[in-house]
N, C-alpha and C positions, 0 to 999 in steps of 0.2 A: 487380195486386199489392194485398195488404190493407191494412187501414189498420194494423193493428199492426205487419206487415212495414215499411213505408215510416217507421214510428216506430221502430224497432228499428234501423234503418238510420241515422237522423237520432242516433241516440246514439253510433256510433262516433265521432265525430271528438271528442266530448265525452269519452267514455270513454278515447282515446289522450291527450288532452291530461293527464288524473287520473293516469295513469300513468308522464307525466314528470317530473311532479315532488310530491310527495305534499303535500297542503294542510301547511299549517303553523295548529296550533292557534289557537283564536279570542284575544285579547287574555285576556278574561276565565280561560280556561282556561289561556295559560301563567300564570296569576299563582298559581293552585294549581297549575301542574305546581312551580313555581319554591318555594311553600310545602313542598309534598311534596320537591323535593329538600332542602332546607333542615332540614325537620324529620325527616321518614321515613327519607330516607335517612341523613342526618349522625346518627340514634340509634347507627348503628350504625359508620357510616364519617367519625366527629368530627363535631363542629358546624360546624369550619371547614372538614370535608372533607379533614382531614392525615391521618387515620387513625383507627383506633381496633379495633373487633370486626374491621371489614374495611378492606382496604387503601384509603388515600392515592387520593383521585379529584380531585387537582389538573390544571392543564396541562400539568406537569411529568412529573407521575407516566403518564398516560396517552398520552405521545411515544410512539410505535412500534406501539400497539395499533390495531388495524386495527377500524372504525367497526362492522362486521358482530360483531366479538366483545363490543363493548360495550352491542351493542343483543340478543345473544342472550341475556348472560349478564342483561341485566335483565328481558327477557321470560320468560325461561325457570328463571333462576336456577342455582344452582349446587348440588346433589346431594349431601348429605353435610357442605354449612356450612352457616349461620347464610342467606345469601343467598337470602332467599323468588323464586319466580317472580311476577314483577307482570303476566303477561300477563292475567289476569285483570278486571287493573281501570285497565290502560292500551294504548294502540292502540299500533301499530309509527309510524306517524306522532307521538305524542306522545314516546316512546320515542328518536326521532330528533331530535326539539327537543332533550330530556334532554342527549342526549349531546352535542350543539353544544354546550349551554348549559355543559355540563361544558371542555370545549374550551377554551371563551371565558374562562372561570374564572369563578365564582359570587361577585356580591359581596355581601354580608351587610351587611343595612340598620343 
């Protein structure tokens, strides 16, 4: 066997383990993702996140919605509103912080 093969090989178990659970951004990186929800997104959905252009992204507000539609609609956005697609300039792993972080409630320094 070659030597790339036997390196190719030596990657799967690393590669299944990425796939169990998606890194969780670097310190330094939630603290802009946390800036970006705060500012980018509260321009449009409050500063406090109650509402405003777009709907209320409290704890409250966000019960029943299923995690796959909150991470599409901020990947992908929303067609016809105001709601940009951010996939552009954030990963699906960052994206999934987000929406914890939304979960948890945002607390405003």
């Amino acid at each position: 066997m070659t030597r790339s093969r036997w390196a190719s090989l030596a990657m799967i178990p690393l590669l299944a383990m990425g796939q169990a659970s998606p890194a969780e951004p670097s310190g330094a990186r939630q603290l802009e993702l946390r800036h970006l929800l705060i500012q980018d997104c509260g321009s449009c959905h409050g500063m406090t996140l109650k509402g405003g252009l777009g709907p209320a992204l409290r704890p409250a507000d966000l019960e029943g919605k299923p995690d796959e539609l909150l991470i599409n609609t901020i990947l992908l956005g929303r067609p016809g509103t105001a709601m940009p697609p951010w996939q552009p300039l954030l990963t699906h792993e960052e994206v999934v912080w987000l929406v914890e972080q939304l979960r948890e409630g945002v607390q405003h320094d």
